[in-house]
PDB file of N, H, CA, C and O in Angstrom:
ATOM      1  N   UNK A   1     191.139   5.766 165.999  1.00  0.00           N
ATOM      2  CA  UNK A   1     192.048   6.840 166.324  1.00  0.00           C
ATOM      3  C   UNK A   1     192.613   6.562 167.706  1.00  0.00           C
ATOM      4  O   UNK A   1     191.688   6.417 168.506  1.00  0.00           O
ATOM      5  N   UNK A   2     194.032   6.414 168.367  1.00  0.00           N
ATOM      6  H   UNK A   2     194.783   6.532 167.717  1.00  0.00           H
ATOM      7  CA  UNK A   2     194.874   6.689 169.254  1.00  0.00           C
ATOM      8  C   UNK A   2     195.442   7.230 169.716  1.00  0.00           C
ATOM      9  O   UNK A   2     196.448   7.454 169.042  1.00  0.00           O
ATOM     10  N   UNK A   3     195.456   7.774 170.806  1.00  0.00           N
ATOM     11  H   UNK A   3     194.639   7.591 171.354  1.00  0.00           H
ATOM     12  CA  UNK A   3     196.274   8.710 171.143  1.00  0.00           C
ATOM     13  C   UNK A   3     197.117   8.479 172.143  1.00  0.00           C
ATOM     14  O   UNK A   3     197.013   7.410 172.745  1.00  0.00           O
ATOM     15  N   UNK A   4     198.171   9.478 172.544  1.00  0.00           N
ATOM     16  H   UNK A   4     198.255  10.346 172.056  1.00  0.00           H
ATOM     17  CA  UNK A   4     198.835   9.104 173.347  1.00  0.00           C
ATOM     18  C   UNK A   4     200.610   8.485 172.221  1.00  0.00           C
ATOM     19  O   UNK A   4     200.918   8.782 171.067  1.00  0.00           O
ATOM     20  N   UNK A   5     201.191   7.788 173.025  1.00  0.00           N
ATOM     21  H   UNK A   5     200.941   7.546 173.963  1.00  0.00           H
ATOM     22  CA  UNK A   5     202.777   7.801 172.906  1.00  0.00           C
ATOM     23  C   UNK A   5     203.865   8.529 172.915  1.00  0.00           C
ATOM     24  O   UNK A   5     203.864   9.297 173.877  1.00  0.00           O
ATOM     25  N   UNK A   6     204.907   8.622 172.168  1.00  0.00           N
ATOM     26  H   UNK A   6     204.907   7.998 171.387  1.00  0.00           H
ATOM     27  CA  UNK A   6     205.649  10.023 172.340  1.00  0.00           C
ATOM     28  C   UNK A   6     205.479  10.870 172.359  1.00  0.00           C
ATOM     29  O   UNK A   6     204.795  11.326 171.443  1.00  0.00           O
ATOM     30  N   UNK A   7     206.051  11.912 173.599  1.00  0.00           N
ATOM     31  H   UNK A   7     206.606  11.541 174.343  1.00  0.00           H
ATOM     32  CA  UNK A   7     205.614  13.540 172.514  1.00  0.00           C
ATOM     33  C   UNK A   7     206.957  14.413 173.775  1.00  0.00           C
ATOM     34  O   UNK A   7     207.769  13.936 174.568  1.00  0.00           O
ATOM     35  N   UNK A   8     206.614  15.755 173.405  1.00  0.00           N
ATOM     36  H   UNK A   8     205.954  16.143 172.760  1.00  0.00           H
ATOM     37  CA  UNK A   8     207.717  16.396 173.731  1.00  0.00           C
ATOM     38  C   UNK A   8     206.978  16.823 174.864  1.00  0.00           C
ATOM     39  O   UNK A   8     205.752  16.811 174.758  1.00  0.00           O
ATOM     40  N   UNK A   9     207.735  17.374 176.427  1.00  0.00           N
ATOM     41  H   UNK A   9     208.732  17.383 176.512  1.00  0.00           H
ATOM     42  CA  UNK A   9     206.859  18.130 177.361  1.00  0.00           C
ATOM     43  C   UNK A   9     207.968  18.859 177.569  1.00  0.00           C
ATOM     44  O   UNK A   9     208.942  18.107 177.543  1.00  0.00           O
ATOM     45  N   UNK A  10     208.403  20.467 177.849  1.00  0.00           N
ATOM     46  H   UNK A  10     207.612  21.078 177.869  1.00  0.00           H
ATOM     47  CA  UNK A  10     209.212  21.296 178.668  1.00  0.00           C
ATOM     48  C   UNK A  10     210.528  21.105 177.810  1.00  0.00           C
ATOM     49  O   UNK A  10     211.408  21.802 178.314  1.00  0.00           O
ATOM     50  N   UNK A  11     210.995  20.415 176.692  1.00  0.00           N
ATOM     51  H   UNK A  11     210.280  19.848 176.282  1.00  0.00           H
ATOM     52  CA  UNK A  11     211.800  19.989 176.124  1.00  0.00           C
ATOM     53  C   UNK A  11     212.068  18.054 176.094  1.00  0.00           C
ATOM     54  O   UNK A  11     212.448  17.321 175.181  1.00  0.00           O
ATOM     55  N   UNK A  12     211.826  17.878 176.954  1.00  0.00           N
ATOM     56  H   UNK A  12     211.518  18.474 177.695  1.00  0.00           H
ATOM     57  CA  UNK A  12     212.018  16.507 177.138  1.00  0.00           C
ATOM     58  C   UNK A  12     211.173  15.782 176.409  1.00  0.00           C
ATOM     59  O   UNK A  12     210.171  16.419 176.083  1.00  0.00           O
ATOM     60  N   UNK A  13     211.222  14.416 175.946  1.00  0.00           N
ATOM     61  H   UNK A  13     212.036  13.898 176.211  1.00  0.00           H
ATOM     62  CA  UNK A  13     210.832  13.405 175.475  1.00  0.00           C
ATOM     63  C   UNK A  13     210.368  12.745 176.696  1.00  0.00           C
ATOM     64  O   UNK A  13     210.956  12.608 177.769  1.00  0.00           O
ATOM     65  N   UNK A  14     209.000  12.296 176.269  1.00  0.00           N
ATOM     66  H   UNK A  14     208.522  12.407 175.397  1.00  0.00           H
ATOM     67  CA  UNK A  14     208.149  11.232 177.293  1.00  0.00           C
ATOM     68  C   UNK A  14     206.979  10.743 176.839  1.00  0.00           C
ATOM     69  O   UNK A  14     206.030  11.375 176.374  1.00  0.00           O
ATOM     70  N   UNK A  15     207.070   9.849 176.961  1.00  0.00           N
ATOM     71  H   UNK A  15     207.841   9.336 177.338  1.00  0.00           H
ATOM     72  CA  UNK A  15     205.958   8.578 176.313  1.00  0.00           C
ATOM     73  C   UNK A  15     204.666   8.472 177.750  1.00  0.00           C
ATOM     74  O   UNK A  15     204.702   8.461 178.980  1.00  0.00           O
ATOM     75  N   UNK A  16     203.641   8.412 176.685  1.00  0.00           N
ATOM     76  H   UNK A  16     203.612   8.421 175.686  1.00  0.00           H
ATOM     77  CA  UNK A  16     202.235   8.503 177.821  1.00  0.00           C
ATOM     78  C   UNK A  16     201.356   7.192 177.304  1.00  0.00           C
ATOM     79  O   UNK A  16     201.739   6.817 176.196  1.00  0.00           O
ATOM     80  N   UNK A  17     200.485   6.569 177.744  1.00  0.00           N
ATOM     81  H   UNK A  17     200.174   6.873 178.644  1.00  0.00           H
ATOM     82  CA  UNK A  17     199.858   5.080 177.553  1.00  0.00           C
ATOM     83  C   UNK A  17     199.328   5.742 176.142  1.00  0.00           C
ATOM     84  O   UNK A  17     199.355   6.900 175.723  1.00  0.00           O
ATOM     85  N   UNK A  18     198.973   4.854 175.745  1.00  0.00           N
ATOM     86  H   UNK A  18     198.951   3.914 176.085  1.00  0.00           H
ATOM     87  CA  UNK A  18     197.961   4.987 174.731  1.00  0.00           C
ATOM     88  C   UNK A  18     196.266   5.404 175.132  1.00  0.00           C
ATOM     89  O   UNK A  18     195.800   5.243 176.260  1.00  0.00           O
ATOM     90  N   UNK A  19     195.691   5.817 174.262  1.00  0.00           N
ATOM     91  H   UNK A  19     196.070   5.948 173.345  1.00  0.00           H
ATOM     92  CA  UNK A  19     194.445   6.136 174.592  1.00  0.00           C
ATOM     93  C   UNK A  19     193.722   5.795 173.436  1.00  0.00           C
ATOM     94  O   UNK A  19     193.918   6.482 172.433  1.00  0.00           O
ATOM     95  N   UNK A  20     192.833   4.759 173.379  1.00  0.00           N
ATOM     96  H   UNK A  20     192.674   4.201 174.193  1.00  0.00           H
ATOM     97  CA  UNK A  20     191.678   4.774 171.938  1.00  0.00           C
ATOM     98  C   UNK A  20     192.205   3.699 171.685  1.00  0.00           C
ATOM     99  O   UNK A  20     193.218   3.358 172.296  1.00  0.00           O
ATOM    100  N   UNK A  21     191.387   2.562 170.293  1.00  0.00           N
ATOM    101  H   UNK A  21     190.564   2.839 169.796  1.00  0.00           H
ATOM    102  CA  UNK A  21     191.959   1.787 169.607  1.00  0.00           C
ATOM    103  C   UNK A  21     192.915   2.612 168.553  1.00  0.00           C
ATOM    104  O   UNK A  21     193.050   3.835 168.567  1.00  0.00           O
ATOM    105  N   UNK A  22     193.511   1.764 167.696  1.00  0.00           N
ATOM    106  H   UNK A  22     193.401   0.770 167.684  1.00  0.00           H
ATOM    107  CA  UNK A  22     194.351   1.878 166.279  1.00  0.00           C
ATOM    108  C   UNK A  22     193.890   1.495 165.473  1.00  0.00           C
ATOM    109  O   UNK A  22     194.537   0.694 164.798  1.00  0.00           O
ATOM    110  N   UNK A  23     192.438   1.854 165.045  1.00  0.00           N
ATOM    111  H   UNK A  23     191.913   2.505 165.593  1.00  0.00           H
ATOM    112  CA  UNK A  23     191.620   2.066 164.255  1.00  0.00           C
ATOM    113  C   UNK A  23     191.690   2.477 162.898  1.00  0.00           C
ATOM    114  O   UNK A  23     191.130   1.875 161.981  1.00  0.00           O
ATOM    115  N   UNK A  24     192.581   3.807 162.732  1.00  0.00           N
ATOM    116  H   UNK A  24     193.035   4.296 163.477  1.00  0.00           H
ATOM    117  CA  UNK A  24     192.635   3.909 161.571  1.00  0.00           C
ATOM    118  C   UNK A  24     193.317   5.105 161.525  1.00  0.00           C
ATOM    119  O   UNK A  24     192.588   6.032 161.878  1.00  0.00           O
ATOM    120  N   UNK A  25     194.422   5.440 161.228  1.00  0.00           N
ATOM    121  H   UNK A  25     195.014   4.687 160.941  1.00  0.00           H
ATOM    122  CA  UNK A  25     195.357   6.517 160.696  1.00  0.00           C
ATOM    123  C   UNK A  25     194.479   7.837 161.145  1.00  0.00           C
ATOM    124  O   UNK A  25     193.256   7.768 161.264  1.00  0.00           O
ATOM    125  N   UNK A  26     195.094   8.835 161.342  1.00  0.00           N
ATOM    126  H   UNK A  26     196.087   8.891 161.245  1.00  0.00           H
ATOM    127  CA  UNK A  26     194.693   9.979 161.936  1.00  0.00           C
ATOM    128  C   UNK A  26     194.974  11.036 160.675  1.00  0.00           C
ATOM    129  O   UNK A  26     196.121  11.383 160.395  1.00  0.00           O
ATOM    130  N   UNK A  27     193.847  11.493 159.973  1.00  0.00           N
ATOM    131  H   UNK A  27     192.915  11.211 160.201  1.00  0.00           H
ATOM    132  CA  UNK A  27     193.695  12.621 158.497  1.00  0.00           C
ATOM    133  C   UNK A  27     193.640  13.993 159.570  1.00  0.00           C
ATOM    134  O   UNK A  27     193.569  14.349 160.746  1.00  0.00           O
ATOM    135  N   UNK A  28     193.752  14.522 157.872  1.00  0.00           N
ATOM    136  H   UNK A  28     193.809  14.233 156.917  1.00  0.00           H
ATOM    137  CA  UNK A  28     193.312  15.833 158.125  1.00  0.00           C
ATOM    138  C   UNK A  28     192.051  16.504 158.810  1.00  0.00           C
ATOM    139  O   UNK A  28     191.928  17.392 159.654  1.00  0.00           O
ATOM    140  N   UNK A  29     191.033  15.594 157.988  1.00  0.00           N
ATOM    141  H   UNK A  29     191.134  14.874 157.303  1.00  0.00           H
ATOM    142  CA  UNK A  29     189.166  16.311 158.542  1.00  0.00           C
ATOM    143  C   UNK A  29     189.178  16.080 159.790  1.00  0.00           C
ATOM    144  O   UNK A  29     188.363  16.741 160.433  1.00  0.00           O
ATOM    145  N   UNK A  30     190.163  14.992 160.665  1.00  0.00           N
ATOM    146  H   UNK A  30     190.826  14.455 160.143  1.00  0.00           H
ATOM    147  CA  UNK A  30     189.740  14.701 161.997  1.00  0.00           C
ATOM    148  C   UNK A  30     189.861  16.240 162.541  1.00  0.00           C
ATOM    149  O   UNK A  30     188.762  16.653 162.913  1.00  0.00           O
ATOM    150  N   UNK A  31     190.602  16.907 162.639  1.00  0.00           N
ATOM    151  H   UNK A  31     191.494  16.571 162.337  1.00  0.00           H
ATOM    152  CA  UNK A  31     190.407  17.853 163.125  1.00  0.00           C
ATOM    153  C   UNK A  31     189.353  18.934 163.024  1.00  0.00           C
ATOM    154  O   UNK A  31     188.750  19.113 164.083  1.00  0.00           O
ATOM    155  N   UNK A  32     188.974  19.717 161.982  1.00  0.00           N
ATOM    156  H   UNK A  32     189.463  19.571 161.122  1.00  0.00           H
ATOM    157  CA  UNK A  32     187.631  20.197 162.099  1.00  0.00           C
ATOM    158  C   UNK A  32     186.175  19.459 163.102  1.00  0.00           C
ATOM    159  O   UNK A  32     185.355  19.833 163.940  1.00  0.00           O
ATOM    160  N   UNK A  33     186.632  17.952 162.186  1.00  0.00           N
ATOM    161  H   UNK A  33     187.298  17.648 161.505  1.00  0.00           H
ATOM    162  CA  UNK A  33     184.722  16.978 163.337  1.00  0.00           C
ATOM    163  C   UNK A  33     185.577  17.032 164.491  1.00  0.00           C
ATOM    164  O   UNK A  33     184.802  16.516 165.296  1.00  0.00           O
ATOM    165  N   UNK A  34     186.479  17.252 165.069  1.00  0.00           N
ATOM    166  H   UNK A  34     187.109  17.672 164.415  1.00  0.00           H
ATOM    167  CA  UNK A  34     187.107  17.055 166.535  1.00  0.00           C
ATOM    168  C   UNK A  34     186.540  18.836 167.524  1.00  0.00           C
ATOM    169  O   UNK A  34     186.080  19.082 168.639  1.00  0.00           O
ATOM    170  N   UNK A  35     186.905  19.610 166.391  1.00  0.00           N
ATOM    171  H   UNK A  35     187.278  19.411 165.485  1.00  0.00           H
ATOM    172  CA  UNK A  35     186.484  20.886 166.878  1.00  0.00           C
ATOM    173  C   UNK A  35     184.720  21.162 166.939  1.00  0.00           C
ATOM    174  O   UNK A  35     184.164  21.519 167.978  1.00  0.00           O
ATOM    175  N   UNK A  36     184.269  21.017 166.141  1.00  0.00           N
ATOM    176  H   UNK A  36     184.720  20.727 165.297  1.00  0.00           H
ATOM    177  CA  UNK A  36     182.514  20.621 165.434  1.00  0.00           C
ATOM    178  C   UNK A  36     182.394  19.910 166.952  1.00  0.00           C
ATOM    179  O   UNK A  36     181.602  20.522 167.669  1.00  0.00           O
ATOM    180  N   UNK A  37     182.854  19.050 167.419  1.00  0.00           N
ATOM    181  H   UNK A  37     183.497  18.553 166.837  1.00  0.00           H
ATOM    182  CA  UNK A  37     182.308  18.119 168.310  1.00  0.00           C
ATOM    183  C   UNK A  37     182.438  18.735 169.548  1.00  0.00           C
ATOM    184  O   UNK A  37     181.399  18.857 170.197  1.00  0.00           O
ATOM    185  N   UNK A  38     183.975  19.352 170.256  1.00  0.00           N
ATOM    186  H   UNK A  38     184.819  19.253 169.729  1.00  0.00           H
ATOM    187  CA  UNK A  38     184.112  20.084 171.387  1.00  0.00           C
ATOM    188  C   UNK A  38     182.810  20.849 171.421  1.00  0.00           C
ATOM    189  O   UNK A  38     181.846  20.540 172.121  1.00  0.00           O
ATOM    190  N   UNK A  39     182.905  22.320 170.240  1.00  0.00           N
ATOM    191  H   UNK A  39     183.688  22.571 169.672  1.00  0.00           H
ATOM    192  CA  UNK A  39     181.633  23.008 170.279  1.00  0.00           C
ATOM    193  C   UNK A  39     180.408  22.795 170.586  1.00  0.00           C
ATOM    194  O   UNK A  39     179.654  23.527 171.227  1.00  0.00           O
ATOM    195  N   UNK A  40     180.053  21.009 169.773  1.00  0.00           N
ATOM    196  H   UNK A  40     180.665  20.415 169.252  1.00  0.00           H
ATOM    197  CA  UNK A  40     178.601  20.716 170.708  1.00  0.00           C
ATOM    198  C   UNK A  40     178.185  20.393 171.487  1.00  0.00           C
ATOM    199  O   UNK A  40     177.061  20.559 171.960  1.00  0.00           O
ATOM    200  N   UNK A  41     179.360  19.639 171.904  1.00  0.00           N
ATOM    201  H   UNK A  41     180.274  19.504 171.519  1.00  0.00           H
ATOM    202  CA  UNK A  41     179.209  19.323 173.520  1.00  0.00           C
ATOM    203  C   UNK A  41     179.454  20.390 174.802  1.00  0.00           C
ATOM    204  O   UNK A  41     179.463  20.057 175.987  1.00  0.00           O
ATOM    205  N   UNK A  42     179.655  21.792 174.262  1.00  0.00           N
ATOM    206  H   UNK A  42     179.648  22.062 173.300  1.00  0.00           H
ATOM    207  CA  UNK A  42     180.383  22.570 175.032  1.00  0.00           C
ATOM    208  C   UNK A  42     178.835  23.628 175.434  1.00  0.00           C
ATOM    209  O   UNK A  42     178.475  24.192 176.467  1.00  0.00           O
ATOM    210  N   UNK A  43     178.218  23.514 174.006  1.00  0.00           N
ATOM    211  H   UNK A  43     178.511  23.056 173.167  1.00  0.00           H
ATOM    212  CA  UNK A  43     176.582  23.930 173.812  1.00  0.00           C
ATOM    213  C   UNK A  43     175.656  23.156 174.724  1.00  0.00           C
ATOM    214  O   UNK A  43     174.819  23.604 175.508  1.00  0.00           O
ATOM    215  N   UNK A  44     175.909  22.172 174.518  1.00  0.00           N
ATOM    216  H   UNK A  44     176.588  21.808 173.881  1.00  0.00           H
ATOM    217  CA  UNK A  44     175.134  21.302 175.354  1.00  0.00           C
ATOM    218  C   UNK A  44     175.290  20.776 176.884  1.00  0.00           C
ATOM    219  O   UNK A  44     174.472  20.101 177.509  1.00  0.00           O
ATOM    220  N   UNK A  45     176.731  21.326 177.387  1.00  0.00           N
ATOM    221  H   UNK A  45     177.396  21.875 176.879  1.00  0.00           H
ATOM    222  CA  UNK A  45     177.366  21.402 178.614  1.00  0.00           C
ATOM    223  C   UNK A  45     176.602  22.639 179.287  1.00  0.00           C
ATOM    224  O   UNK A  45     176.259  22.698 180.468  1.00  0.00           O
ATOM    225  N   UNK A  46     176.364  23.807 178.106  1.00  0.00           N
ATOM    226  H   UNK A  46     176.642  23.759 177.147  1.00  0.00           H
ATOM    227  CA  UNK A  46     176.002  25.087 179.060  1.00  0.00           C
ATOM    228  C   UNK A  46     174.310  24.825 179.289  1.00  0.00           C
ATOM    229  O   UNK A  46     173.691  24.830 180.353  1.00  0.00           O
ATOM    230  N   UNK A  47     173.868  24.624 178.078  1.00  0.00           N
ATOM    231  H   UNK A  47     174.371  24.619 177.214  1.00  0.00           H
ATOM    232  CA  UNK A  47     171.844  24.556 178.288  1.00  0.00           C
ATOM    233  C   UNK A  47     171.869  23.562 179.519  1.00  0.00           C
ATOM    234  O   UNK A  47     170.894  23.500 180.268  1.00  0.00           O
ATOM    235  N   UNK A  48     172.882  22.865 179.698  1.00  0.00           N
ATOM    236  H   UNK A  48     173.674  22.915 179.089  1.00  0.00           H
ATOM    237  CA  UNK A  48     171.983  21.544 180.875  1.00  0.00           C
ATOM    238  C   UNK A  48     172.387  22.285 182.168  1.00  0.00           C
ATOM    239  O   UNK A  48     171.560  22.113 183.064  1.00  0.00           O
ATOM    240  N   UNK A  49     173.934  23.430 182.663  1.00  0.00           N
ATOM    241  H   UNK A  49     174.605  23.569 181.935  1.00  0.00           H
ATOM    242  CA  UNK A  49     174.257  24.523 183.420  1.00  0.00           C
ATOM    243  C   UNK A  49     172.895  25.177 183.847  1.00  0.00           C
ATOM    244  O   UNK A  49     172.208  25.053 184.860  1.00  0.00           O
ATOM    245  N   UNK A  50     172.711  26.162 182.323  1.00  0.00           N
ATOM    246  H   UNK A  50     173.270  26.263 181.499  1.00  0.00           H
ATOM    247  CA  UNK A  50     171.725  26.672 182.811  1.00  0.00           C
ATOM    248  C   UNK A  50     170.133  26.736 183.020  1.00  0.00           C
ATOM    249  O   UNK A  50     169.267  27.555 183.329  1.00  0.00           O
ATOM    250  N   UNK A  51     170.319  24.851 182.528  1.00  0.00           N
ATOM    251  H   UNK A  51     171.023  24.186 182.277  1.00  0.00           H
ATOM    252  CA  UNK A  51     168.706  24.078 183.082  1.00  0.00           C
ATOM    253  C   UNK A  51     168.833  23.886 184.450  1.00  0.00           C
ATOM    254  O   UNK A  51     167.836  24.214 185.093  1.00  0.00           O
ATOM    255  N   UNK A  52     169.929  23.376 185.185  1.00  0.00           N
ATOM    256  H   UNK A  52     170.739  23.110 184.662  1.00  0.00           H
ATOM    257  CA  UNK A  52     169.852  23.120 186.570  1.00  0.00           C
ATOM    258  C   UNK A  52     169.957  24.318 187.177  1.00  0.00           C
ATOM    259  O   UNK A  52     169.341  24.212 188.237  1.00  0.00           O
ATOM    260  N   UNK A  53     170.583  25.822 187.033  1.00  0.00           N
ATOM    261  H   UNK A  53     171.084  25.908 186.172  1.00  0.00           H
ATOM    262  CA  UNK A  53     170.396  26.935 187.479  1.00  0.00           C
ATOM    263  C   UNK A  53     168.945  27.293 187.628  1.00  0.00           C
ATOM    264  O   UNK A  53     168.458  28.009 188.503  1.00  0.00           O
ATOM    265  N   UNK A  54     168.408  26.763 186.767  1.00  0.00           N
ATOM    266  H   UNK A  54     168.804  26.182 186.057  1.00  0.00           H
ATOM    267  CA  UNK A  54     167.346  27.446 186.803  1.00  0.00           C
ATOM    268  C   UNK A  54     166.098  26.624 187.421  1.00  0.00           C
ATOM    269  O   UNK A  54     165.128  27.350 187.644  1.00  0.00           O
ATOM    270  N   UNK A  55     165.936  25.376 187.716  1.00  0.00           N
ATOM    271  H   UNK A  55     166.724  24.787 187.536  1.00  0.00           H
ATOM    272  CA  UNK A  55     165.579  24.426 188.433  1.00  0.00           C
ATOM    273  C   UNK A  55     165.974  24.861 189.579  1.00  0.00           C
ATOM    274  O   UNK A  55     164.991  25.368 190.119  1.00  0.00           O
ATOM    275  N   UNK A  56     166.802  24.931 190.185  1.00  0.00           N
ATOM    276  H   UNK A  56     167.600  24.519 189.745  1.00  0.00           H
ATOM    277  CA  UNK A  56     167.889  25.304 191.830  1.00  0.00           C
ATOM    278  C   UNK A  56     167.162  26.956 192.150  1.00  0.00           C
ATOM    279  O   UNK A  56     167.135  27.215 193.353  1.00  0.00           O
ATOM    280  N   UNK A  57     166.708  27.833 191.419  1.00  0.00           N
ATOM    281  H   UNK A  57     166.730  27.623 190.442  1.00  0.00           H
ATOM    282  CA  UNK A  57     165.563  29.485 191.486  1.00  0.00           C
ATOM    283  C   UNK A  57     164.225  28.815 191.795  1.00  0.00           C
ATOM    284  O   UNK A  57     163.531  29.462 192.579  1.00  0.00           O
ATOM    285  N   UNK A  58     163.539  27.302 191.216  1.00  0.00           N
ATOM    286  H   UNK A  58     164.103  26.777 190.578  1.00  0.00           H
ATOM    287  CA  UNK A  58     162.595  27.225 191.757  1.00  0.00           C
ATOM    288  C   UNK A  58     161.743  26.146 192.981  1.00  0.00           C
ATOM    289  O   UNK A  58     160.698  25.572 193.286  1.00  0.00           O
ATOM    290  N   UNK A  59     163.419  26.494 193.403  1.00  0.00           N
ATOM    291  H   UNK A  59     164.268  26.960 193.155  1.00  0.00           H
ATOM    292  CA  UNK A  59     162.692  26.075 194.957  1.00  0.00           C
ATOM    293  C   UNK A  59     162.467  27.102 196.058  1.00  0.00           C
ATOM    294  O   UNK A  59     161.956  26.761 197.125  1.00  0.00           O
TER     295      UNK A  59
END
């Protein structure tokens, strides 16, 4: 999956580097495992938050 190249900003047309290999055509399901994935990492962004919060109370 790649990202990046054309796209529209404010109306204008502007091209941005690429990002990723060209791996393989971009489907439909990518989006759900793309969302599935934000969510777990977003879960797992907060427990490690509020592991070091709570490490940082016992000093």
């Amino acid at each position: 999956m790649r990202l990046g190249g054309w796209n529209l900003y404010h109306g204008r047309r502007s091209f941005r580097p690429y990002l990723g290999p060209d791996a393989r055509p971009l489907e439909p399901e990518d989006i759900p495992r793309t969302v599935r994935l934000m969510a777990w990492t977003t879960g797992e962004m907060a427990v490690l938050i509020l592991l070091a919060e709570g490490m940082a109370g016992w000093r």
